[in-house]
Every structure is written in structure tokens, then in C-alpha cells.
C-alpha positions in Angstrom: -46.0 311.2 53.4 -46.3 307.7 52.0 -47.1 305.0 54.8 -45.7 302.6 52.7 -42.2 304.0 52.3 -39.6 304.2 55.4 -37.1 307.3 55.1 -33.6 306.1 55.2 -31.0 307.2 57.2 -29.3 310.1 55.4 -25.7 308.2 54.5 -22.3 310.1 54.5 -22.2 312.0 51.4 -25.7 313.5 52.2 -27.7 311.9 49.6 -31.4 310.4 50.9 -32.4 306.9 49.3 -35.8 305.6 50.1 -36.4 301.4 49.6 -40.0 300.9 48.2 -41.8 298.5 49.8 -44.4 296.7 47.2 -48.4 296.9 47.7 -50.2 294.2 48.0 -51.2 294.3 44.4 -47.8 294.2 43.8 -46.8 291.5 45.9 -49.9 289.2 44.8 -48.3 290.1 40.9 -44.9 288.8 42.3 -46.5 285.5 43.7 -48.3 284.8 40.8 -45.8 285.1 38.2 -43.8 283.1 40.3 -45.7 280.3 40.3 -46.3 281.1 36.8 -42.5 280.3 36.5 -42.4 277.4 38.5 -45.0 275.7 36.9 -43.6 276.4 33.7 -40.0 275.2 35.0 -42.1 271.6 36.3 -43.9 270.9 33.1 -40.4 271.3 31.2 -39.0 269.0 34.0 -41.7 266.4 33.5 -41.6 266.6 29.5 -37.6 266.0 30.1 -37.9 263.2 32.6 -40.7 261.8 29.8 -38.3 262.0 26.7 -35.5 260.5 28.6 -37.8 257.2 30.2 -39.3 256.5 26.4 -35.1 256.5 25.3 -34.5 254.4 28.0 -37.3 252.1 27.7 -36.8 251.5 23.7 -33.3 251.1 24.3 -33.9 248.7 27.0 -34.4 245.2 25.5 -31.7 246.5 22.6 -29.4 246.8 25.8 -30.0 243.1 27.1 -29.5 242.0 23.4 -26.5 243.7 23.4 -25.2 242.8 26.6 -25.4 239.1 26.1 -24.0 239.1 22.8 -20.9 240.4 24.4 -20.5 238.4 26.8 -21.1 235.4 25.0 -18.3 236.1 22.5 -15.9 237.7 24.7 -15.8 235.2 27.7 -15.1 231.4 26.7 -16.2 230.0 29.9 -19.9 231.5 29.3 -20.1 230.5 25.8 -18.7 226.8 26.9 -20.9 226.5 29.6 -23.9 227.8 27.1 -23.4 224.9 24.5 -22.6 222.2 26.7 -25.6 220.6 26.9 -25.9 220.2 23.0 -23.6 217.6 23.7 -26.2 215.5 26.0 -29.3 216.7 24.1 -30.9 213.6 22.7 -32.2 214.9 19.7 -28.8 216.3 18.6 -27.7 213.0 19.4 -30.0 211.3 17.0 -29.0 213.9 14.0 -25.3 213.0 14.4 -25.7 209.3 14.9 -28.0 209.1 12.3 -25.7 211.2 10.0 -22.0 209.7 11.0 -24.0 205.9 10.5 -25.1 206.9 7.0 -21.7 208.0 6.2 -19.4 205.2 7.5 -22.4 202.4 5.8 -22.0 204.2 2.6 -18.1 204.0 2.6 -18.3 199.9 3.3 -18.0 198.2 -0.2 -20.1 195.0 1.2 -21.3 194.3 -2.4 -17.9 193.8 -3.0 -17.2 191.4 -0.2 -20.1 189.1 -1.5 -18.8 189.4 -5.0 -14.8 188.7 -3.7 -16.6 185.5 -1.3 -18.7 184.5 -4.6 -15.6 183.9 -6.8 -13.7 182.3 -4.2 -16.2 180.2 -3.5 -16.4 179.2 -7.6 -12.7 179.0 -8.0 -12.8 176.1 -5.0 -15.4 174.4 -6.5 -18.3 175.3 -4.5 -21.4 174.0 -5.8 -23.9 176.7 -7.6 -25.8 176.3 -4.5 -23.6 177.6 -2.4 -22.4 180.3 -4.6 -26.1 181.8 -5.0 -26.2 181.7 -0.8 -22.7 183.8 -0.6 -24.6 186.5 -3.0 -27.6 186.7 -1.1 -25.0 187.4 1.7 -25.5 191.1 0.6 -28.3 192.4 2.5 -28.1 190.4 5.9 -24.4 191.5 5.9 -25.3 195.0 5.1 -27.8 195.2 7.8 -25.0 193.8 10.2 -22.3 196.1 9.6 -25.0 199.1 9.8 -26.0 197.4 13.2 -22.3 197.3 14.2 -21.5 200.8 13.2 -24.4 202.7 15.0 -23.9 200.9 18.0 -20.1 202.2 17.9 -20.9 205.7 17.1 -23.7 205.4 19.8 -21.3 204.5 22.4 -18.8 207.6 21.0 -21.6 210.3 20.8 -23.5 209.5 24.0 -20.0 209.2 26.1 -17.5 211.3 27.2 -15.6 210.9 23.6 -18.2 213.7 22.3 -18.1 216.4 24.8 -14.1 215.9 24.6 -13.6 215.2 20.9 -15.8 219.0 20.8 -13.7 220.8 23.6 -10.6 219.5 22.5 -10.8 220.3 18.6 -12.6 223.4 17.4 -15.9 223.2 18.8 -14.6 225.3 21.5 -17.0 228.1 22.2 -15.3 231.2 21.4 -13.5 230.9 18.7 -17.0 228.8 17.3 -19.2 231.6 18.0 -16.8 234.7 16.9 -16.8 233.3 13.4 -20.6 232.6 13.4 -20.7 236.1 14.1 -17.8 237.5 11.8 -18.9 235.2 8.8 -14.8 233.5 9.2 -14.7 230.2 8.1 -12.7 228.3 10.6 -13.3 226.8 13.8 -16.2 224.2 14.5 -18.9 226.8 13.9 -19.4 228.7 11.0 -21.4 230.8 8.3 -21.2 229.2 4.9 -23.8 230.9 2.6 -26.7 231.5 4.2 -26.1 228.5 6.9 -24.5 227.9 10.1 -22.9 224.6 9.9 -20.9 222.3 12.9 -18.0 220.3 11.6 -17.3 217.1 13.3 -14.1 215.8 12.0 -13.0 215.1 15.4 -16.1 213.1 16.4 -15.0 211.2 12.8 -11.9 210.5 13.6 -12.7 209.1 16.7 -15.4 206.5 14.9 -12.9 205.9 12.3 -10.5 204.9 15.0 -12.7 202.7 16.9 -14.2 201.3 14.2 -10.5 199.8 13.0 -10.0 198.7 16.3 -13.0 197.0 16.4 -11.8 194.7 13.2 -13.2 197.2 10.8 -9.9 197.7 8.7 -12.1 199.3 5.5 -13.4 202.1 8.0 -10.1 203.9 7.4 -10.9 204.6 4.0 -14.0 207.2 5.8 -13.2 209.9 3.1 -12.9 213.5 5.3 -14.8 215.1 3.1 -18.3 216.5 4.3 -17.6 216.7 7.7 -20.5 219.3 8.5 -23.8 219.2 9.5 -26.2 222.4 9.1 -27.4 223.7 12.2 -29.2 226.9 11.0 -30.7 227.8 7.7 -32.1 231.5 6.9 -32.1 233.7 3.9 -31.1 237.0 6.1 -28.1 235.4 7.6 -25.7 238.0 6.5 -27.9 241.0 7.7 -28.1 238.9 10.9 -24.5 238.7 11.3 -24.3 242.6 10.7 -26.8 243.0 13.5 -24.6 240.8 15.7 -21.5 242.7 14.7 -22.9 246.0 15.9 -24.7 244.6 19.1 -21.3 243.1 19.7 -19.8 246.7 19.8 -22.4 248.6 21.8 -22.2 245.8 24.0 -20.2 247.4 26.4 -21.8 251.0 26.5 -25.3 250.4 25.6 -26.3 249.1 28.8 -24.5 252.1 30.7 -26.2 254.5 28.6 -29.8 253.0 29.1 -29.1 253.0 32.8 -27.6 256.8 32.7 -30.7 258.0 30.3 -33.2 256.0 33.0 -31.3 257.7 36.2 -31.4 261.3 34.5 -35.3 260.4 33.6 -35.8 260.1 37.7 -33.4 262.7 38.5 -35.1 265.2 36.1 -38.1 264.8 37.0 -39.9 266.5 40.2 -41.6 263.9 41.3 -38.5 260.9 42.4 -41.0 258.2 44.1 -43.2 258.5 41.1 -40.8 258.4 38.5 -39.0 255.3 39.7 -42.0 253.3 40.1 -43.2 254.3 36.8 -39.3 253.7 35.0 -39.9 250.0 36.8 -42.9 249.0 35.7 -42.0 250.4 32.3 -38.7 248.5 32.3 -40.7 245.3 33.4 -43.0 246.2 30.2 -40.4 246.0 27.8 -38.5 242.7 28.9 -42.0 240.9 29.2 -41.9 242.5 25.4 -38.6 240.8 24.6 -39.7 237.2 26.2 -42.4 237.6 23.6 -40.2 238.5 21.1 -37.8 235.4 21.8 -40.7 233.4 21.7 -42.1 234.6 18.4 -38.4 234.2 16.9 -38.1 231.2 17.8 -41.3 229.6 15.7 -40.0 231.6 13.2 -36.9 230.0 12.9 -38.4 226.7 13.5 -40.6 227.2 10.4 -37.5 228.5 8.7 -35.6 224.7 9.2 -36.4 222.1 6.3 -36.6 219.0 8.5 -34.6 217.1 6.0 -31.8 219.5 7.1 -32.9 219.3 10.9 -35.3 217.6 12.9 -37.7 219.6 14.4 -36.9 218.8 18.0 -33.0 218.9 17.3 -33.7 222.8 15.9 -35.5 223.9 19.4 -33.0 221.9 21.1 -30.2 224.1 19.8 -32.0 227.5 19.5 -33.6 227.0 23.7 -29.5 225.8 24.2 -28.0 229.2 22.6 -31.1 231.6 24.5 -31.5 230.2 27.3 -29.1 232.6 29.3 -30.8 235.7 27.2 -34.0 234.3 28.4 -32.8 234.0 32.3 -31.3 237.8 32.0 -35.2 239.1 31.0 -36.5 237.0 33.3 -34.2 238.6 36.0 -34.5 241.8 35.1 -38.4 241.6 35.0 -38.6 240.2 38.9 -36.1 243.2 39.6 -38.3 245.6 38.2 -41.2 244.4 40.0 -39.6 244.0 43.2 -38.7 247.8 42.5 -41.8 249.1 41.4 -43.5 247.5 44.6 -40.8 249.2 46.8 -41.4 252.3 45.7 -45.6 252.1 46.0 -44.7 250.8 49.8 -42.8 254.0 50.4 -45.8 256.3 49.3 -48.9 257.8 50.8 -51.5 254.9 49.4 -53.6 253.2 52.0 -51.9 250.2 51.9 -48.9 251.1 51.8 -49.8 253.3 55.2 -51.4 250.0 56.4 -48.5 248.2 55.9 -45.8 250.1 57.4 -47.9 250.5 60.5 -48.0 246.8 60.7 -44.1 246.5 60.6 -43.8 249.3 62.9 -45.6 248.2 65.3 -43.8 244.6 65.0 -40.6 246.1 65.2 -41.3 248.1 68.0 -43.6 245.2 70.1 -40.0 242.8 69.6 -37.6 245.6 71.0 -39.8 246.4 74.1 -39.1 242.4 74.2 -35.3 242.8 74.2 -35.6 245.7 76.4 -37.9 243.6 78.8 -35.4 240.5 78.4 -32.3 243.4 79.7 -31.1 244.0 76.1 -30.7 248.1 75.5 -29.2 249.2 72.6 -28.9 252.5 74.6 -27.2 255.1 72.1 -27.0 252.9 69.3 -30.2 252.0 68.8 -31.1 255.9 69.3 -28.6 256.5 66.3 -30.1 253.9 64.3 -33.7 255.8 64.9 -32.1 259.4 64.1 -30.6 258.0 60.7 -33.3 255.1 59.8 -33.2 257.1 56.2 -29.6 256.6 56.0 -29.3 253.4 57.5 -32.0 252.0 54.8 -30.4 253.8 51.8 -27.4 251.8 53.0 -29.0 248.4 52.6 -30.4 249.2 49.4 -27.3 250.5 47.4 -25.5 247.1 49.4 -28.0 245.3 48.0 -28.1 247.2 44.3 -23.6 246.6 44.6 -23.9 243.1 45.4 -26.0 242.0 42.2 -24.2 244.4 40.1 -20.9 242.5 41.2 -22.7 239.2 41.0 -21.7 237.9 37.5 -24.6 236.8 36.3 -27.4 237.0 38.8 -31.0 234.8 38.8 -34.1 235.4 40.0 -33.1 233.0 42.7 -29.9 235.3 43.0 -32.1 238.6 43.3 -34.9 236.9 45.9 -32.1 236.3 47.9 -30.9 239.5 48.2 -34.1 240.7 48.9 -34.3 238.3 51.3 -31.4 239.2 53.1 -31.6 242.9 53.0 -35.4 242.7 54.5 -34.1 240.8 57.1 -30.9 243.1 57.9 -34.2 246.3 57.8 -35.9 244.6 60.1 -33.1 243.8 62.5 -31.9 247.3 62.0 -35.5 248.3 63.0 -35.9 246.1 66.0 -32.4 247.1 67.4 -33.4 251.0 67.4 -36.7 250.1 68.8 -34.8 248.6 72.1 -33.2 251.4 72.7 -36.0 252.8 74.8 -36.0 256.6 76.1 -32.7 258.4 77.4 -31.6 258.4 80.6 -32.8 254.9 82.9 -35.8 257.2 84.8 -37.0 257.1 80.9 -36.4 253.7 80.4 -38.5 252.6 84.1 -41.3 255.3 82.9 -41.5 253.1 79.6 -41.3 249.9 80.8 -44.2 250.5 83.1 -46.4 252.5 80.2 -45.6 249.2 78.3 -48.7 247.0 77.7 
């Protein structure tokens, strides 16, 4: 009979079935095609999880891109609030002083005057004397009316009257940057050629008004022709404006999907802890990689400006103005990929990482024997808050992950104070399940005097 097989017990019908037990050759077979199997299913795991971090990691900086060109065109109060300080920018000043000054002078006939003054003065009787003075009246008269007019258009452009004259007419931001982006030609912004040009006919009007006031009655013939001045120059503005069109559309989803193909990229792959320090440091890669990129694109463009078209200064002034809030969103996102990186080393097996949580434990624990000694228990609470600690700290984390995702545009002010706050409410939480102390008051008494 075979040792290694156990008879059966015969069943109703009669028939005798025997269940084979495997040999140990057998069973070390089994176990090693197993973890044949299993090794083969974690490799596939890890090659997903791979293919799915490099997606979201190209897609990444296309996804910020993408995100703040949205926003910027669909919400008026960003886009305001991201051009307003053209309006105090003292080198943007100087461009349309300069220009507006140039054009008013130029529409003054003041050769004219002299000449009108010069036969006057002949059909009195004036002596030749005094004729030759009234035509040499030209220059000084001139250089007084060009004195007279910048100071006017100073006092317009570096008041109130700009910012206004822009909000109220159609320098307001949305409408100015959709047909930037669409190529229309209306509104205070827009593409003409391969230029992106500001028209300030209200900011004219205004001048022209003044200057009448002032006693300037030939400064209402300012023609209203030429009412633009070029803000951007480039040869590949109409591929730029396609690019901006289709950014504009995957606006909306292409953030979701980068975050989706990222979360799959962690879910997928064996190894959680591992894979979400790595997808941070990799996301923190690739928006260094876009700061770099604004960077480089903007000495590009600053080489692409003539300066007789616009001063050097005034172009960086206007291209830092319409970046500046793409720049703060990498700069966010790269201090909230650090700060998750260095979450997830803390909550590994390194040496430090060991070190440290020891250090906080022992903290924690040293301040609620204080509350304990001071007559605060936390009794059952703080015993549920040390049975769930894992629960309780996944709690504060997706709080904290809700509250910048609600926040409308977070800093990196905005996401140290999370941080902040959610550290503290940890260690609160900690300390409070630390005063606890054992169950049942005998316990308590036998740990109070164990107590150092």
C-alpha cells in the first residue's frame, strides 16, 4: 500500500476515490513554478508602473502649460489681476509716454504759428527785427509745447487715468487675451501679422481731452489713426497661436489625466512607498525642467524684440508680467514634490528615517506622560487614537491633499502652511494617544510609578 495515499471512505453508490497527496519532489516543483509565476507577474507590474510614470512625467510640464492657459483665458479676474501691473511698470510707462508725446508733437503745426505771428507782425508794421525774432520763435516754442505735452501724458499714464482708461475700454483681460490666442482682431490685444499689438485709443482720448482743457485747442485734431503699439514680434506667431489653441482645449483634462496615469503608475506597481517617492522626485525633475525652459524662452524672445519696436527692459517687463503665475505654479508644484518625496523616505526602513521617528516618538510619548502626570487622561480616546494612528494619519494627509486642491491657486507659502498645520495636528494627535496611559487606573498607578 502507498504511504502516501489515504483510502477514502467508500461513498454511497460504492465507488472508492483515493486524493493523491504530492511528494516532496512534487511539492518543491509546485513552489517553484510559483514563484516562477509571481516573479514573472512583478516584473510585468514594475514594467507597467515604469511605462505609466515616463507618460506621466512627459506629460507633466505639458499639463501645467496647459492648465494655466485655461485659466488665464477662461477666468477674467486671473487674467486682470495678471496684467495689472503692466500698468505701474515703469519701463512700459516710458514706451507709451515716449510714443503718445511723439504723436501729439508731430500733430502741432508750430511752424505754422511762427509763420501766422511773422505776417502779423509785418502787416502791423513790426520792424524786420522783430519779424526775424517771431521766426526764430520755432524751436524754443517747439521744445515748449513738447515739454507741456509729456508732462500731461505723464500725469495721465502714471495715474489712475491709465489703469482705468485700460479696464474701462478694451484692455480688459479676457476678451484681450482670447483674441491673442484666436488670432481675432478686436479688443485691446491682438495678433496682427506676426505681432501682438496693444491699442490705446482710450489712453488717447484721454490726452486729447486734457490737452484741450489745458488751452491746447489744436490737440483735437490728434488723428485716431495708429493707435497701437507692438508688444511682441516673432516669425512663428501663428504656430504659436495653434499651440495655444490646443493647450487651451486639453486644459481641462490634461491635468486629470497626468494625475490618473501617475496614481495607476503607484498603484501598479508592487512596491507603493517606492514608487511614490520616485513619481515625486521625478515630478520635481520635470518642473525644475520647465523653469529652465521659461528661462531659456524668455532670452529667446528678448533677442527676438528689435529695440526700436521695444525697449529691452519694457519686453522683460511684459513677458516676467504674463509668466509670472506659470512660474509660481512650477515653483509650487516643485516644493510639493519635495515635501512628498521626503515624506515618503521618512516612512521607510533607512537609518534616518528610523532615527527620526524614534526621536518623535519618544517626544510624543515623554509630553503625554506630562499630561497624564499634570491629571489629563485621554482614557479611551487616546487608546483609539493609538489602535488607528494609520487611519488617523491618512486622514490628515488626504485633509491636507483636499485643502490645496480646493485652494484656488495655492503658493509655496500656501503649501508650507499646510504642512505646517497638518504636522502640528500629527503631533497633537500623537501626544493625545500617548496620555492615554494603560487600561484600567491599577495600570495607570503601575505606569506612573515605572515613569522616569
Amino acid at each position: 500500500m502507498n504511504p502516501a495515499a489515504t483510502p477514502d471512505p467508500p461513498d454511497p453508490g460504492g465507488a472508492s476515490h483515493q486524493e493523491q497527496v504530492m511528494s516532496t519532489e512534487e511539492r518543491a516543483e509546485y513552489e517553484r513554478l510559483r514563484r516562477h509565476a509571481a516573479t514573472r507577474h512583478r516584473r510585468l507590474r514594475q514594467v507597467g508602473s515604469a511605462v505609466l510614470l515616463l507618460l506621466a512625467l512627459l506629460l507633466a510640464p505639458l499639463a501645467v502649460a496647459a492648465a494655466w492657459v485655461q485659466d488665464t483665458v477662461s477666468d477674467t479676474d486671473r487674467y486682470v489681476e495678471t496684467v495689472a501691473p503692466l500698468a505701474s511698470e515703469p519701463a512700459v510707462q516710458e514706451v507709451v509716454i515716449n510714443k503718445l508725446t511723439n504723436r501729439v508733437v508731430d500733430n502741432v503745426d508750430v511752424a505754422a504759428v511762427t509763420d501766422s505771428l511773422s505776417k502779423a507782425l509785418q502787416q502791423s508794421g513790426a520792424s524786420p527785427r522783430v519779424v526775424a525774432g517771431a521766426e526764430s520763435l520755432e524751436g524754443p516754442l517747439r521744445s515748449a509745447v513738447r515739454s507741456v505735452v509729456d508732462r500731461t501724458i505723464t500725469r495721465v499714464i502714471t495715474g489712475d487715468a491709465f489703469q482705468q482708461a485700460r479696464e474701462g475700454a478694451n484692455w480688459r483681460s479676457h476678451t484681450a487675451v482670447v483674441n491673442m490666442l484666436t488670432g481675432q482682431r478686436e479688443g485691446a490685444v491682438r495678433a496682427e501679422g506676426d505681432t501682438v499689438q496693444l491699442d490705446v485709443g482710450e489712453v488717447i482720448n484721454e490726452v486729447r481731452e486734457r490737452l484741450v482743457d489745458a488751452g491746447f485747442d489744436k490737440a483735437a485734431a490728434i488723428p485716431d489713426t495708429d493707435r497701437t503699439i507692438t508688444l511682441f514680434q516673432a516669425e512663428e506667431l501663428g504656430k504659436a497661436q495653434d499651440t495655444m489653441r490646443l493647450l487651451d482645449i486639453l486644459g481641462t483634462w490634461l491635468p486629470v489625466l497626468t494625475l490618473a496615469l501617475a496614481a495607476l503608475a503607484v498603484w501598479t506597481n508592487p512596491a507603493h512607498r517606492v514608487m511614490v517617492m520616485i513619481t515625486a522626485i521625478g515630478a520635481g525633475v520635470m518642473m525644475g525642467v520647465l523653469l529652465v525652459a521659461l528661462v531659456v524662452a524668455r532670452r529667446v524672445y528678448l533677442d527676438s524684440v528689435p529695440p526700436t519696436a521695444l525697449p529691452t527692459d519694457a519686453a522683460a517687463a511684459i513677458y516676467d508680467t504674463f509668466v509670472r503665475f506659470l512660474r509660481d505654479s512650477a515653483r509650487t508644484l516643485l516644493v510639493l514634490a519635495v515635501i512628498t518625496a521626503l515624506a515618503a523616505y521618512l516612512y521607510g526602513p533607512g537609518r534616518p528615517a528610523r532615527a527620526l521617528r524614534t526621536v518623535t516618538d519618544r517626544g510624543t510619548a515623554a509630553a503625554g506622560r506630562g499630561l497624564r502626570h499634570a491629571g489629563l487622561r485621554t482614557g479611551a480616546t487616546g487608546r483609539w487614537l493609538t489602535d488607528n494612528r494609520a487611519w488617523t494619519t491618512g486622514a490628515v494627509i488626504a485633509a491636507g491633499a483636499l485643502a490645496l486642491v480646493l485652494w484656488n491657486h495655492p503658493t509655496v507659502g500656501g503649501v508650507v502652511l499646510v504642512l505646517g498645520i497638518g504636522l502640528a495636528v500629527l503631533l497633537i494627535l500623537a501626544i493625545l494617544a500617548a496620555a492615554a496611559g494603560p487600561a484600567g487606573h491599577a495600570g495607570d498607578q503601575a505606569a506612573e510609578r515605572a515613569a522616569p
